[in-house]
C-alpha positions as CSV (number, residue, x, y, z in Angstrom):
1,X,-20.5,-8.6,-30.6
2,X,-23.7,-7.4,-28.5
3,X,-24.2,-4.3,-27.2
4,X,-23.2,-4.7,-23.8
5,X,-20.1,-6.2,-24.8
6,X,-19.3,-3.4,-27.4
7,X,-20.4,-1.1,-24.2
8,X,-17.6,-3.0,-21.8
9,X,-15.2,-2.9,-24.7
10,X,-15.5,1.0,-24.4
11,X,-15.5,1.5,-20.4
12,X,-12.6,-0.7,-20.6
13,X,-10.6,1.6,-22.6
14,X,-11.5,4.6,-21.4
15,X,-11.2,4.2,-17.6
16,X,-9.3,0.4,-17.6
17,X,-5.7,2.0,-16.9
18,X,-7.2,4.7,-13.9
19,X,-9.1,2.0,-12.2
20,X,-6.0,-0.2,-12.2
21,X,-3.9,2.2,-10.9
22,X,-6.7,3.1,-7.9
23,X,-7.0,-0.7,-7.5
24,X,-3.1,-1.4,-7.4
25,X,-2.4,1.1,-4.6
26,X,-5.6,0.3,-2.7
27,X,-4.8,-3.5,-2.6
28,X,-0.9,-3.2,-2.5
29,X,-0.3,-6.3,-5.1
30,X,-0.6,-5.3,-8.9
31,X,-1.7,-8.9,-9.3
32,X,-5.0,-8.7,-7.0
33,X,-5.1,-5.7,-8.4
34,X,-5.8,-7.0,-12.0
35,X,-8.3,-9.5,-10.0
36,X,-10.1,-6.7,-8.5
37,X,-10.7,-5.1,-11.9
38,X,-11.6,-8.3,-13.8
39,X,-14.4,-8.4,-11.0
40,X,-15.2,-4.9,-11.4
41,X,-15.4,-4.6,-15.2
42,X,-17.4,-8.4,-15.0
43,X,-20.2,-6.6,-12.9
44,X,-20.3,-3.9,-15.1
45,X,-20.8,-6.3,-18.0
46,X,-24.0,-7.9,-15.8
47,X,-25.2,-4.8,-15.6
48,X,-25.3,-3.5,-19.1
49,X,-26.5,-6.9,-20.3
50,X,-29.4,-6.8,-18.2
51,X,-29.9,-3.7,-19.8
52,X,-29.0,-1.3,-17.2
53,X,-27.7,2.2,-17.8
54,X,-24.5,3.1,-16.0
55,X,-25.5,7.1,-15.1
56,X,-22.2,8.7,-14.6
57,X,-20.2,5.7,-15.6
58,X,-16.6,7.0,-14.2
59,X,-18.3,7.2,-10.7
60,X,-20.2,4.1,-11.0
61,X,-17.0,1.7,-11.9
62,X,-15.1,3.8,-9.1
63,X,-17.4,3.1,-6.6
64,X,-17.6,-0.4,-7.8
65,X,-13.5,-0.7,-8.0
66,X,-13.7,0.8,-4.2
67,X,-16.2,-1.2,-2.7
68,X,-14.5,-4.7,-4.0
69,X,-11.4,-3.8,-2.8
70,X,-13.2,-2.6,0.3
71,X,-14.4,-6.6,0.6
72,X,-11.1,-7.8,-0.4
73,X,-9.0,-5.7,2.2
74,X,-11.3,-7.4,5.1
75,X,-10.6,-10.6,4.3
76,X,-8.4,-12.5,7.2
77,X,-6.3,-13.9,4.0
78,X,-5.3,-10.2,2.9
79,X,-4.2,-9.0,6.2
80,X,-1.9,-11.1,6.4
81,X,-0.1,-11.0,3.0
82,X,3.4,-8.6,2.4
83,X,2.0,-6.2,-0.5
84,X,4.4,-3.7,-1.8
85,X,3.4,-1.8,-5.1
86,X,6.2,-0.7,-7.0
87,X,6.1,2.4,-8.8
88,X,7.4,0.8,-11.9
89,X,4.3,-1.7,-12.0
90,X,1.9,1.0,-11.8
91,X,0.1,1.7,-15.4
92,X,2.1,4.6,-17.1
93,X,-1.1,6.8,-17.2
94,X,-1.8,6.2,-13.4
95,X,1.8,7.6,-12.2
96,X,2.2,11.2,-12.7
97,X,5.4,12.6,-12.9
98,X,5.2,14.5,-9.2
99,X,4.6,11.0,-7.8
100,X,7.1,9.0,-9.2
101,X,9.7,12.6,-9.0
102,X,9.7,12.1,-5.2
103,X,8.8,9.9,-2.3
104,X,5.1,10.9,-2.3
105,X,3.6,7.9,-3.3
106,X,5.6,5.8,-0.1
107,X,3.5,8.2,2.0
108,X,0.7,7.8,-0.3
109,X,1.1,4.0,0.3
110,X,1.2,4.1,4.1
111,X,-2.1,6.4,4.3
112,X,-5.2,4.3,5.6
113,X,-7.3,3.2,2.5
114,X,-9.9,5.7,3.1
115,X,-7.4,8.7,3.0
116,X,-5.3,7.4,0.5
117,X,-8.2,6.2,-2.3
118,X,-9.4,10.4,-1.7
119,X,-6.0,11.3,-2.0
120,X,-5.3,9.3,-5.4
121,X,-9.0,10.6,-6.9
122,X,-8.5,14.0,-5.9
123,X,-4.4,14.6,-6.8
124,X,-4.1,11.8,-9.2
125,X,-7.2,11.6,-10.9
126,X,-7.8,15.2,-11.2
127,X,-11.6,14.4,-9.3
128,X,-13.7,17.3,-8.2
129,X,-15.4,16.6,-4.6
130,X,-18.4,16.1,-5.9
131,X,-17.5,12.6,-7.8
132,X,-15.5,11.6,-5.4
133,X,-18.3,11.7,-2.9
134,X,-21.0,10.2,-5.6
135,X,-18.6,7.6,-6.2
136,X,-17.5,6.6,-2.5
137,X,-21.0,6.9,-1.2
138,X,-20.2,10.0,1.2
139,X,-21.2,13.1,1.7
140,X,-19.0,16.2,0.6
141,X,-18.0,17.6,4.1
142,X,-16.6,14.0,4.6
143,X,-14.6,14.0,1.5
144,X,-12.7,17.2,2.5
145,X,-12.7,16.1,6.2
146,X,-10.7,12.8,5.0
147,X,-8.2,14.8,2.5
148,X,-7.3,17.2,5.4
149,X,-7.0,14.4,7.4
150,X,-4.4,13.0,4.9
151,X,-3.0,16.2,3.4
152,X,-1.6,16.5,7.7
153,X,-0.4,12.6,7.9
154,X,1.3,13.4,4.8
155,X,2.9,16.6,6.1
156,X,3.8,14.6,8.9
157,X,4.9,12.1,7.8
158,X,7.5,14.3,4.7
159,X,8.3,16.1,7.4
160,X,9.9,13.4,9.8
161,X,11.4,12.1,6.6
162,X,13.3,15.2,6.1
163,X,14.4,15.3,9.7
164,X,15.8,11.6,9.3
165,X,17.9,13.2,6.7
């Protein structure tokens, strides 16, 4: 085995179950989901084998992970496609117990992707601004301006759920 492919071995273990869980709700489909992160984890191999160092490895597959599904949401094909993520096809260690406890991750799903890949970093990832920005390729002010943003479509949208009731 060569380096870089004792290197991939490692990334894959330590951040192959977080990535598919950011992938899966990004994308909607577990299956492109698995796609996305073959692709991901396939760059990261061409990287290392060329010799490259990954600085800040987490944020570099993230941003990675982001920006293919980025390409793959634009696609005519994937617009229009039915995806519906079920909770129960999520990796264990991507569904927290306060998302699967309640219907947060429905309003998690129906956030735009920007707002919702900041939401799942920051709640379900445990990310400190900071990485998130590094690893979507934004400036701080925009990270909290996109998880305020969210943080009131989800109150919203709780809240008309609750009227419903």
């Amino acid at each position: 085995m060569t380096d870089a492919e004792k290197q991939l071995t490692a990334l894959m273990d330590a951040y192959g179950g977080m990535l598919m869980g950011l992938c899966s709700v990004t994308l909607g489909d577990r299956c492109l989901a698995e796609d996305a992160l073959q692709e991901v984890f396939l760059r990261a191999y061409r990287a290392l084998a060329r010799g490259e160092t990954l600085r800040s490895e987490r944020a570099w597959l993230i941003r990675v992970a982001v920006n293919v599904c980025r390409d793959w949401t634009r696609t005519a094909w994937f617009r229009h496609v039915d995806r519906r993520v079920p909770l129960d096809a999520l990796p264990e260690q991507t569904a927290s117990p306060d998302f699967q406890d309640s219907g947060v991750l429905e309003a998690v799903r129906r956030l735009p992707v920007t707002e919702r890949q900041i939401v799942l970093m920051y709640f379900w990832q445990d990310m400190r601004a900071e990485e998130i920005s590094r690893a979507l390729g934004v400036n701080r002010a925009t990270v909290f301006r996109r998880l305020n943003r969210a943080r009131k479509q989800l109150r919203d949208m709780v809240e008309r759920w609750d009227s419903d009731d």
